[in-house]
C-alpha positions as CSV (number, residue, x, y, z in Angstrom):
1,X,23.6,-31.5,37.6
2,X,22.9,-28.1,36.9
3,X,23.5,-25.6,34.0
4,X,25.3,-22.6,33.8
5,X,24.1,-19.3,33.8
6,X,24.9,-17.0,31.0
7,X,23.8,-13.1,31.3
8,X,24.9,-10.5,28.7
9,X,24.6,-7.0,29.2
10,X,26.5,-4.6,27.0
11,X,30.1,-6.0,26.8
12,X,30.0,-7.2,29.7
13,X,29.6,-11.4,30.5
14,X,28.6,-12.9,33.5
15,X,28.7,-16.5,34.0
16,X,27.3,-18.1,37.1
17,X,29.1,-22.1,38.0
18,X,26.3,-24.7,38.6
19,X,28.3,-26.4,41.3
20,X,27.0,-24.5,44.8
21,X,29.0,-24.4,47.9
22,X,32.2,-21.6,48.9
23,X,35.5,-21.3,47.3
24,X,34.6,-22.4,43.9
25,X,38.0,-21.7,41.6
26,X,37.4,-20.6,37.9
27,X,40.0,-21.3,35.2
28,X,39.5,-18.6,32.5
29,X,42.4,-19.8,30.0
30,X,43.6,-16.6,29.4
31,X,40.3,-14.5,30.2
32,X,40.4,-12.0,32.4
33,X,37.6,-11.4,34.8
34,X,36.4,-10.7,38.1
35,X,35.1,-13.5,40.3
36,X,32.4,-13.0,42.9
37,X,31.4,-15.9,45.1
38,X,29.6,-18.1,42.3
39,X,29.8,-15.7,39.0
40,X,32.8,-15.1,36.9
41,X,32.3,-11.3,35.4
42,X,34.3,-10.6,31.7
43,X,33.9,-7.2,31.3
44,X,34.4,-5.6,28.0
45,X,34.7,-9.1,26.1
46,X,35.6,-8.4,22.3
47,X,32.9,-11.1,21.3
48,X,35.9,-14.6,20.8
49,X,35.1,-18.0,22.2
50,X,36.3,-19.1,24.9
51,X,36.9,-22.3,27.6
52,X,36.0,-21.7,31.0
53,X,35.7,-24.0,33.9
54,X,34.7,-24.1,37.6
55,X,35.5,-26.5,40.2
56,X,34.9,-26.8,43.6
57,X,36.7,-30.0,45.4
58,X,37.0,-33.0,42.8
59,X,34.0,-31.4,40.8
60,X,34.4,-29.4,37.7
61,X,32.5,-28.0,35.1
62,X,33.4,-26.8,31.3
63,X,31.7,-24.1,29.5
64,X,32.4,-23.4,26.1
65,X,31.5,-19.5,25.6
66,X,30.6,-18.2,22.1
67,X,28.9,-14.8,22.8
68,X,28.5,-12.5,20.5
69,X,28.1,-8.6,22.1
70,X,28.4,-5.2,21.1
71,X,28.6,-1.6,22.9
72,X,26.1,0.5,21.0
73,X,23.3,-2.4,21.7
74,X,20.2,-1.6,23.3
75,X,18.0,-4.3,25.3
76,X,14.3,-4.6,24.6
77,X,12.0,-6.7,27.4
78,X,9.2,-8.5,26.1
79,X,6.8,-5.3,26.7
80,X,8.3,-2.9,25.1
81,X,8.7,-5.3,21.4
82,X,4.9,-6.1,22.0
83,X,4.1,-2.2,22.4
84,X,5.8,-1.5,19.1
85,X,4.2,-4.2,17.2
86,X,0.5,-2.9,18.6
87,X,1.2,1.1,17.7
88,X,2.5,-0.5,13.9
89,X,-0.7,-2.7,13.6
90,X,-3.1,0.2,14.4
91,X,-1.2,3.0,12.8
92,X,-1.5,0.5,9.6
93,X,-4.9,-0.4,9.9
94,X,-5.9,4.0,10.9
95,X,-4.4,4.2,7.8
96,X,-6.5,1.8,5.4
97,X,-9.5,3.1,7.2
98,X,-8.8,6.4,5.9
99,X,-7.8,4.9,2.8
100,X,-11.3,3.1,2.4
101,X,-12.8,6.4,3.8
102,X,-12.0,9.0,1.3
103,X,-12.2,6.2,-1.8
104,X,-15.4,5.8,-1.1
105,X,-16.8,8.8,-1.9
106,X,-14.9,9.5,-5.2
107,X,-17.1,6.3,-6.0
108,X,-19.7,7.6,-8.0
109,X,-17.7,11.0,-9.9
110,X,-16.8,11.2,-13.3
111,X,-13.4,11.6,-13.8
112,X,-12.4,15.0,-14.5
113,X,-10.1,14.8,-17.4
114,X,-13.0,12.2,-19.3
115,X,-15.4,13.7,-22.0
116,X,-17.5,17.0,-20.5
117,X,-20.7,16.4,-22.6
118,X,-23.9,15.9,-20.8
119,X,-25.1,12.4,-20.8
120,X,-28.7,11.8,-20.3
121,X,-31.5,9.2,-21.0
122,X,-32.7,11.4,-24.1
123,X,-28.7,11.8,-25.6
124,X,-28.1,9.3,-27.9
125,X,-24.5,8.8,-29.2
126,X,-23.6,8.7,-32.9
127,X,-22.8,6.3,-34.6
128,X,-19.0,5.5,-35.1
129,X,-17.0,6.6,-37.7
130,X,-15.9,4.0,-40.1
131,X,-12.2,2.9,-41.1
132,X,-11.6,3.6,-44.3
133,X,-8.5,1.0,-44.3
134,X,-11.6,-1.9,-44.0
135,X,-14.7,-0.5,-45.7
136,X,-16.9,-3.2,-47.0
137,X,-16.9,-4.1,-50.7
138,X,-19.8,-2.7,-52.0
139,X,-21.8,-4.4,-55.5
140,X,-20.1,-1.4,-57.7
141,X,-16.9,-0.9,-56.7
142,X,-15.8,-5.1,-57.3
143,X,-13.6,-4.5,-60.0
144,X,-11.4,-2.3,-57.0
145,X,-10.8,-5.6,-55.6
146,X,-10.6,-7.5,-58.1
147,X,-6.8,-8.0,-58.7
148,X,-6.6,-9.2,-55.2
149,X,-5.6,-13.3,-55.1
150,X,-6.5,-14.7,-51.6
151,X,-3.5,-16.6,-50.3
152,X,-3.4,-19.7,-48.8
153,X,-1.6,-19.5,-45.6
């Protein structure tokens, strides 16, 4: 009880029958193909399911194809996905070094569009300038306010 074997390169399909022994007979419903002692090649298939089967004696097995393929594909092993997933993680991480490296000294500047007085220990600052919009009532000026109601809210 074996499996078939299913390899896709390109457009081209190539089935291999589980049954072992010589003069194994496909049946490719309507497929064309070429048949070479165990494997059944389609080449150029346009990507449509399709019922095979391969018998040898009173033996036979069904395969029901459903393989998608495409001409402008490229094939990747195993290596070559890892190799490209390494260079992105240290590309990334060269990058937020540099990042982290040129941040760092900017760390203790003043900004250069920020106020160009001299700050010191001895430099007080003045004090700031009041709204006139909320000035506080002051003992002479009460009758100002006076016509004022507070409302409840």
């Amino acid at each position: 009880q074996g499996e078939f074997l299913v390899e896709i390169s390109g457009t081209t399909v190539t089935i291999t029958c589980p049954l072992e022994g010589e003069g194994i007979q496909w049946d490719p419903s309507g497929r064309k193909g070429d048949t070479e002692e165990r494997k059944f090649i389609i080449r150029d298939h346009d990507s449509t399911p399709a019922n095979l089967s391969c018998s040898l004696g009173n033996k036979k097995r069904k395969l029901y194809l459903n393989a998608r393929v495409c001409a402008n594909c490229e094939e990747l092993d195993a290596l070559t996905v890892a190799g490209i997933i390494t260079a992105d993680l240290l590309i990334t991480l060269g990058v937020l070094i540099l990042v982290y490296y040129f941040s760092k000294g900017r760390k203790g500047r003043a900004s250069a569009g920020g106020d160009s007085r001299p700050r010191g220990p001895k430099m007080q600052r003045p004090p700031p300038v009041p709204n006139p919009d909320y000035e506080p009532i002051r003992k002479g000026q009460r009758e100002v306010y006076a016509g004022l109601e507070s409302r409840g809210f």
